[in-house]
C-alpha positions as CSV (number, residue, x, y, z in Angstrom):
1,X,-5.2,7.1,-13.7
2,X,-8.8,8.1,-14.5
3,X,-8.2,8.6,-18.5
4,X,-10.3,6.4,-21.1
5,X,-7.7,4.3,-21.8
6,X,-6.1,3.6,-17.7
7,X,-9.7,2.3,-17.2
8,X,-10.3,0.7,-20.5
9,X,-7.2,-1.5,-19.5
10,X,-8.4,-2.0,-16.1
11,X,-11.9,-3.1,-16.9
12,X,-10.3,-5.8,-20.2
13,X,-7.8,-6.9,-17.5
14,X,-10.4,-7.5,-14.9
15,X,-12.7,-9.2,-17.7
16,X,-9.3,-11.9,-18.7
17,X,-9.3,-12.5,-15.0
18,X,-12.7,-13.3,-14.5
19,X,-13.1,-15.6,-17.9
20,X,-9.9,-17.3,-16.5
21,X,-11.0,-18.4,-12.9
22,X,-14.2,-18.7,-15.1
23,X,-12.9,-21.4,-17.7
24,X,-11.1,-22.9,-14.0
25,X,-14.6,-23.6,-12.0
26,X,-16.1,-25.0,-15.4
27,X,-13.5,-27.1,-17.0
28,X,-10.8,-27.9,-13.7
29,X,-9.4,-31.3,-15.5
30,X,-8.2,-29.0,-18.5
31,X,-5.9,-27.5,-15.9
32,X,-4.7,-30.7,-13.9
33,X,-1.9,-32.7,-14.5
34,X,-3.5,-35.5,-13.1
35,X,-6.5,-35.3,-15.5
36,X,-4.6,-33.9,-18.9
37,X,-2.0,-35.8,-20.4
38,X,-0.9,-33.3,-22.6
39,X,-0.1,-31.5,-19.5
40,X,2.8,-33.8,-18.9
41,X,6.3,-33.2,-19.3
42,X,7.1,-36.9,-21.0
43,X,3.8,-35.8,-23.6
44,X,5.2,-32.3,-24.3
45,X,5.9,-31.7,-27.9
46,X,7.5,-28.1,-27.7
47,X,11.2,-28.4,-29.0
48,X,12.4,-26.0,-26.4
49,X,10.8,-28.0,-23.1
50,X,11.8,-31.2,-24.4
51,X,15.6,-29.7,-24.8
52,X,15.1,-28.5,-21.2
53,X,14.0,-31.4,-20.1
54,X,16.3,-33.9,-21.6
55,X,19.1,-31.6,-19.6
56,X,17.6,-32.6,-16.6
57,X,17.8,-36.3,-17.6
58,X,21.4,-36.3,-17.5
Protein backbone atom coordinates (compact mmCIF):
# COMPACT_ATOMS: atom_id res chain seq x y z
CA UNK A 1 0.00 0.00 0.00
CA UNK A 2 2.90 2.40 0.26
CA UNK A 3 3.79 2.40 -3.67
CA UNK A 4 3.78 5.78 -5.78
CA UNK A 5 0.71 5.09 -7.31
CA UNK A 6 -1.57 3.45 -3.77
CA UNK A 7 -0.68 6.99 -2.43
CA UNK A 8 -1.00 9.02 -5.58
CA UNK A 9 -4.67 7.66 -5.56
CA UNK A 10 -5.13 8.29 -2.02
CA UNK A 11 -3.95 11.84 -1.88
CA UNK A 12 -6.36 12.78 -5.65
CA UNK A 13 -9.15 10.98 -3.81
CA UNK A 14 -8.72 12.86 -0.64
CA UNK A 15 -8.32 16.18 -2.81
CA UNK A 16 -12.10 15.24 -4.86
CA UNK A 17 -13.38 14.86 -1.34
CA UNK A 18 -12.22 17.97 -0.03
CA UNK A 19 -13.23 20.24 -3.30
CA UNK A 20 -16.60 18.46 -2.97
CA UNK A 21 -17.63 19.36 0.70
CA UNK A 22 -15.66 22.46 -0.56
CA UNK A 23 -18.02 23.44 -3.54
CA UNK A 24 -21.06 22.21 -0.58
CA UNK A 25 -20.06 24.99 2.21
CA UNK A 26 -19.69 27.65 -0.69
CA UNK A 27 -22.51 27.11 -3.07
CA UNK A 28 -25.27 24.82 -0.76
CA UNK A 29 -28.42 26.06 -3.06
CA UNK A 30 -26.65 24.34 -6.11
CA UNK A 31 -27.24 21.14 -4.14
CA UNK A 32 -30.89 21.70 -2.73
CA UNK A 33 -33.96 20.77 -4.21
CA UNK A 34 -35.55 23.37 -2.59
CA UNK A 35 -33.24 26.16 -4.09
CA UNK A 36 -32.41 24.43 -7.76
CA UNK A 37 -35.13 23.80 -10.04
CA UNK A 38 -33.23 21.87 -12.26
CA UNK A 39 -32.83 19.57 -9.41
CA UNK A 40 -36.45 18.54 -9.71
CA UNK A 41 -37.80 15.54 -11.07
CA UNK A 42 -40.90 17.32 -13.11
CA UNK A 43 -37.61 19.71 -14.63
CA UNK A 44 -35.49 16.72 -15.46
CA UNK A 45 -34.58 16.44 -19.11
CA UNK A 46 -32.60 13.05 -19.16
CA UNK A 47 -34.62 10.59 -21.42
CA UNK A 48 -33.85 7.72 -19.06
CA UNK A 49 -35.27 9.57 -15.60
CA UNK A 50 -38.16 10.92 -17.27
CA UNK A 51 -38.95 7.12 -18.64
CA UNK A 52 -38.44 6.15 -14.96
CA UNK A 53 -40.42 8.41 -13.75
CA UNK A 54 -43.36 8.40 -15.96
CA UNK A 55 -43.46 4.42 -14.73
CA UNK A 56 -44.06 5.73 -11.49
CA UNK A 57 -46.97 7.91 -12.72
CA UNK A 58 -48.95 4.99 -13.61
Amino acid sequence: MGGFYALSLVIMALAAWLVWELCIMIYPERFCEMTNAALKCSECTDKLCTQYCQKLKR
